[in-house]
C-alpha positions in Angstrom: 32.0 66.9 -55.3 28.7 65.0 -55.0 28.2 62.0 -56.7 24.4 60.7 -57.5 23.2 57.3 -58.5 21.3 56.5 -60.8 17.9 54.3 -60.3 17.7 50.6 -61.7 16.2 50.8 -65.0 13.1 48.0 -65.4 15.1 45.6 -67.3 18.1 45.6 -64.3 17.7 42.2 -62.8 17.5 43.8 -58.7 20.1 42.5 -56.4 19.4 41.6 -52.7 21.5 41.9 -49.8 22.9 39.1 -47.9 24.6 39.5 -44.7 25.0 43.3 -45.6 26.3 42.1 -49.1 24.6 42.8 -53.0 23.8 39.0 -54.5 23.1 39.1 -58.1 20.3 36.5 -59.6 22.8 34.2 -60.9 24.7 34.2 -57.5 21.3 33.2 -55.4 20.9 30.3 -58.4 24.1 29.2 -58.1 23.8 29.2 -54.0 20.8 27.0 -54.1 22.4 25.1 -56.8 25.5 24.0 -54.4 23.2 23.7 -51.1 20.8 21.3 -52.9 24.0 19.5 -54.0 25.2 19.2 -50.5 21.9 18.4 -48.9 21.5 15.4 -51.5 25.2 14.0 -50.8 24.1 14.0 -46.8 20.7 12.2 -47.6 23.0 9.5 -49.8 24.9 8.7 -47.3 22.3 8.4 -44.6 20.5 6.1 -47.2 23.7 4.0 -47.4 24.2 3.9 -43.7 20.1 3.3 -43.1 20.5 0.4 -45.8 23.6 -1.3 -44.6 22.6 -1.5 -41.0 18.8 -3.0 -42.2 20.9 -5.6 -44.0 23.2 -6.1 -41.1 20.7 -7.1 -38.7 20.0 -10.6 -39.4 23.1 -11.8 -39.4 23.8 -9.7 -36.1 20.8 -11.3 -34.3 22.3 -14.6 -35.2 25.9 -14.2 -34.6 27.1 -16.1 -31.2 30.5 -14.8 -30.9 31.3 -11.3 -30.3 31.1 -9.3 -33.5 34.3 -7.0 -32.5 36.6 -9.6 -30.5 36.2 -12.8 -32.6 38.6 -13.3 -35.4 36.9 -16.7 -37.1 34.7 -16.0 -40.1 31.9 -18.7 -40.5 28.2 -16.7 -40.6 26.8 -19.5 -42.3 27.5 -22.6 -39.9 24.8 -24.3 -38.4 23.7 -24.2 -35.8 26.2 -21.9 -34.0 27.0 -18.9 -36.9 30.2 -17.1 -36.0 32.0 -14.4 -37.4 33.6 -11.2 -35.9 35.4 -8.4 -37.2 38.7 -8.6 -35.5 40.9 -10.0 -38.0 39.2 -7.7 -40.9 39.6 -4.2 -39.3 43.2 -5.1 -38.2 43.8 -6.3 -42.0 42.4 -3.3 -43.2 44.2 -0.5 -40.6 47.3 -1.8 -40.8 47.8 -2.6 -44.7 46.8 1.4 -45.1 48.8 2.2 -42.5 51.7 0.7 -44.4 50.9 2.5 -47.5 50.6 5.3 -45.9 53.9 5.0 -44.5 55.8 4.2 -47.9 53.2 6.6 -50.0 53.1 9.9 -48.8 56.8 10.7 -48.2 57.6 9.5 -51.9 54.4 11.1 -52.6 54.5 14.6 -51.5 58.8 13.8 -52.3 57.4 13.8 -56.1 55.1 16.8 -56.1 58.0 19.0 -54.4 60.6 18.0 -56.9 58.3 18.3 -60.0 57.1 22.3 -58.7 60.0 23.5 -57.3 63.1 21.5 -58.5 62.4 20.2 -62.5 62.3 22.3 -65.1 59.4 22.9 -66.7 60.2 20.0 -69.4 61.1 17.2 -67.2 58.3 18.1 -64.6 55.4 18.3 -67.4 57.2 14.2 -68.2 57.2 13.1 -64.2 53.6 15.0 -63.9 52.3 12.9 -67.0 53.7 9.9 -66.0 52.9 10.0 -62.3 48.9 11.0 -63.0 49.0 7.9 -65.3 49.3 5.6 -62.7 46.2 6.3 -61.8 44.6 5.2 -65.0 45.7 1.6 -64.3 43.1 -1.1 -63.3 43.3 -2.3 -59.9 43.6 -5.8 -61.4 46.7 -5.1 -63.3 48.4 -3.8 -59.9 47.3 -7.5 -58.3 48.5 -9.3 -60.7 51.9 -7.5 -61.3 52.2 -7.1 -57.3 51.6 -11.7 -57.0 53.8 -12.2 -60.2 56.5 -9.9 -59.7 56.3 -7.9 -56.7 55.9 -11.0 -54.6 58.6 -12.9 -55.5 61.4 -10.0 -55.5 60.5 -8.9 -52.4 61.2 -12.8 -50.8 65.0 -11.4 -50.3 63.3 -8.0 -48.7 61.4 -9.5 -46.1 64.5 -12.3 -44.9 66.9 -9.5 -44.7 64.1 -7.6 -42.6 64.2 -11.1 -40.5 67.7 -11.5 -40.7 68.9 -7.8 -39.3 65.7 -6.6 -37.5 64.2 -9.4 -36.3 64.5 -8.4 -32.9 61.5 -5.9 -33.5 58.5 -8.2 -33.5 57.0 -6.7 -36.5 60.1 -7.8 -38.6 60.3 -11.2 -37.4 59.2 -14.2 -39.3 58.8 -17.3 -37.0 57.4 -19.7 -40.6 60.1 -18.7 -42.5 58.0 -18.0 -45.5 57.9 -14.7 -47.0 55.1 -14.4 -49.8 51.3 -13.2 -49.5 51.9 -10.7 -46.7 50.7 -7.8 -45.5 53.7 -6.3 -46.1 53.7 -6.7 -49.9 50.1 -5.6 -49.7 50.9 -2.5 -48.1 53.5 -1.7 -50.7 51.1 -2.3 -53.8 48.7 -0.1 -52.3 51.4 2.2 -51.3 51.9 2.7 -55.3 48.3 2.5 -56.0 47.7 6.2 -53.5 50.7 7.7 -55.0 49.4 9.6 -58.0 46.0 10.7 -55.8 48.9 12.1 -53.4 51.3 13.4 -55.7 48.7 15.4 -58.0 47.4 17.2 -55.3 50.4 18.0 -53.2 51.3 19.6 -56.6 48.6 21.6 -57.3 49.2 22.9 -53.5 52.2 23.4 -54.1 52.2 25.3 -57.2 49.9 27.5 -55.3 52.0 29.1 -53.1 52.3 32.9 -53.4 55.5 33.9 -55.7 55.8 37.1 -52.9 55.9 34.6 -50.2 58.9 31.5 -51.9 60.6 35.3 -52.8 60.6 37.0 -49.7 62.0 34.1 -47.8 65.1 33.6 -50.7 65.8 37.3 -50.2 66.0 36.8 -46.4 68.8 34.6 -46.9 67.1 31.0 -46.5 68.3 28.4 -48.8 66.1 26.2 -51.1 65.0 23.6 -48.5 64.7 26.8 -45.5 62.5 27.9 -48.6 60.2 25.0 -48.9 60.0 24.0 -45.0 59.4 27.2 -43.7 57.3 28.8 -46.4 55.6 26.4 -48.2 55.1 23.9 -46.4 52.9 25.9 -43.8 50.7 26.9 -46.8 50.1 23.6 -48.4 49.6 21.5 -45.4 45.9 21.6 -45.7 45.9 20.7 -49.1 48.8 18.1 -48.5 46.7 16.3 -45.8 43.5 16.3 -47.9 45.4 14.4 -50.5 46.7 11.7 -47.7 43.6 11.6 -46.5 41.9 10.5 -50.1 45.2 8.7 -50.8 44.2 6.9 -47.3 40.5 6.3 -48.0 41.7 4.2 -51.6 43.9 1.9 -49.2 40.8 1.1 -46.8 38.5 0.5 -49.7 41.0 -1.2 -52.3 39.5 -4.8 -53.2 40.8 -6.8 -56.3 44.6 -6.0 -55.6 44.6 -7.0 -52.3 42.6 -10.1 -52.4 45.3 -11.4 -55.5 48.2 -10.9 -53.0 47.1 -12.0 -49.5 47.1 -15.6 -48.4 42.9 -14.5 -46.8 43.3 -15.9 -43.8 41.5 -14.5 -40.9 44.3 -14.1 -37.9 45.9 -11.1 -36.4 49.5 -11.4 -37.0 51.7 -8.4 -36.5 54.6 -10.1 -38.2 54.3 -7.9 -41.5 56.8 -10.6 -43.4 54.9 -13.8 -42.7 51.7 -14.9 -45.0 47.8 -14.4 -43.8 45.8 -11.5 -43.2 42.7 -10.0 -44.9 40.9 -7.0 -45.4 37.1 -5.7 -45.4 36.6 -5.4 -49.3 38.8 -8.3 -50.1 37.0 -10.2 -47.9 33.4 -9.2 -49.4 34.7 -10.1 -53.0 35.9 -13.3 -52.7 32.9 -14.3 -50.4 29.9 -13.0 -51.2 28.9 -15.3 -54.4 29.6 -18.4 -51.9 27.9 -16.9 -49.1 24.3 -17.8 -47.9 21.5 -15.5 -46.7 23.0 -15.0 -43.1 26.5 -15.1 -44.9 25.4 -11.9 -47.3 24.3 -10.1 -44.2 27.5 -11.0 -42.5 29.3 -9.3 -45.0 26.9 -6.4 -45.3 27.2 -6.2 -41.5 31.5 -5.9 -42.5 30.8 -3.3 -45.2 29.3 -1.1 -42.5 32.5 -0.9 -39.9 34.2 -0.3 -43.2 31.5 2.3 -44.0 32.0 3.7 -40.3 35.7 3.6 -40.2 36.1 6.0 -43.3 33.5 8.4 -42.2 35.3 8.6 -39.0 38.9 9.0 -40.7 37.1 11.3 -43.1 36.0 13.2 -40.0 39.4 13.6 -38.1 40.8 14.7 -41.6 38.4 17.6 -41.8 39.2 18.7 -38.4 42.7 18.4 -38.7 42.6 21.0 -42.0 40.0 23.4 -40.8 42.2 23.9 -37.3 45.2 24.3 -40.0 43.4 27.0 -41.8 42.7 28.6 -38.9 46.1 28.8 -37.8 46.7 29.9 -41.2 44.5 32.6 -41.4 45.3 33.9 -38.0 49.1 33.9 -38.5 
């Protein structure tokens, strides 16, 4: 039985073939549409990076300390400017680092309960209440982690002393326990957990109903269920959601700057005062600052703009070689 086709009348908008395929008008719109949109986000951030470094080299033609080693921040002393960058990306790693920690096991613990274990009326209540968090001003988290947090966590960070003070990231030699990087890194811990928790939800909730079925009817139990058949499919999306959680921690300013003592030392004891960060350090200098100051802290803003594009980076790899695994298993 033959079959014929009919030719494309006049007012038939003609589709053309891409990679063997029929695009449609709209289709071939739309694709320019997204590639314009990408090229213009590339050119942006080559802007930003062009800009920052212009800024940045003044103050890095003055400097006479070494801009990665030296932990002292004075750009604008005269005649000698120093300032380095030591203190302020150690600040900065290891305050994420510590919300990292604390935030994405509660994080993803959240998402998992509210798709797989509530029903549907407590998880709609836990999903509103979680996303709200994310509403809050950045301020309001400083000022409730230096007014409440701080205190109340006093009797957290002597019993850390106290029982595990033998590790030398417990110990506390000053015997005071406010303003640390400890209480930082829990703030911002609370801060990344609704970026984290939405999207290891929607991940979540994405999983094929065939797949969480097949694996019940195999015999596994609920958590068999979840570690060995969802978890494999929403890993991608669970790591793109640390990885934005993780890019709020770098970049967090106000909150940060409310609860740290600003002082520019490395100091590994998370219980003890001091420490800073790259954007608190920026705000609460930059209207005090002079011209080689402003380009000091310009010339900051770019390791800051380096180190996310570079954690940003790793994060992509990291989810396209999960894909791949993915797609191949």
């Amino acid at each position: 039985m033959s079959t014929t086709v009919e030719p494309a009348t006049a007012g038939t908008a003609e589709p053309i073939s891409i990679h063997g395929q029929a695009v449609r008008r709209g289709d071939r719109i739309f694709r320019g549409v997204s590639l314009f949109a990408g090229i213009t986000i590339l050119v942006i951030i080559g802007a930003i990076g062009i800009f920052l470094i212009w800024r940045a080299i003044p103050s890095l033609q003055a400097n006479t300390a070494n801009f990665f080693t030296t932990s002292a921040w004075f750009p604008d002393q005269t005649p000698n400017p120093v300032f380095g960058i030591a203190a302020l990306t150690f600040g900065t790693l290891f305050t994420a680092a510590i919300a990292m920690v604390l935030g994405v096991p509660v994080g993803i613990g959240i998402a998992l309960f509210i798709a797989q274990y509530a029903d549907r009326r407590l998880a709609s209540t836990l999903g509103f209440v979680t996303d709200l968090l994310a509403a809050v001003p950045s301020i309001i988290f400083g000022m409730w982690g230096l007014s409440f947090l701080t205190p109340h966590m006093e009797g957290l960070g002597q019993w850390l002393n106290d029982y595990l003070g033998f590790i030398p990231i417990f110990r506390n030699d000053l015997n005071q326990y406010s303003k640390s990087i400890l209480i930082a890194g829990v703030v911002l811990a609370i801060m990344v957990l609704p970026t984290i928790s939405a999207l290891s939800r929607e991940v979540l909730t994405q999983v094929p109903r065939s797949t969480i079925e097949a694996s019940l009817a195999l015999g596994a139990t609920r958590w068999e269920m979840v570690r060995q058949a969802m978890f494999p499919f929403a890993r991608p999306g669970m790591i793109s959601a640390a990885m934005l959680g993780l890019g709020r921690a770098l970049g967090e300013t106000i909150a940060v700057a409310l609860i740290l003592s600003a002082s520019n030392v490395i100091n590994w004891h998370i219980t003890e005062p001091g420490g800073n960060t790259f954007a608190a350090n920026i705000a609460l200098k930059w209207n005090e600052a002079g011209p080689i100051g402003l380009s000091a802290l310009i010339a900051s803003g770019l390791v800051l703009f380096a180190i996310t594009l570079v954690v940003n980076t790793i994060a992509r790899g990291i989810i396209a070689r999960h894909a791949e695994f993915r797609e191949s298993s």
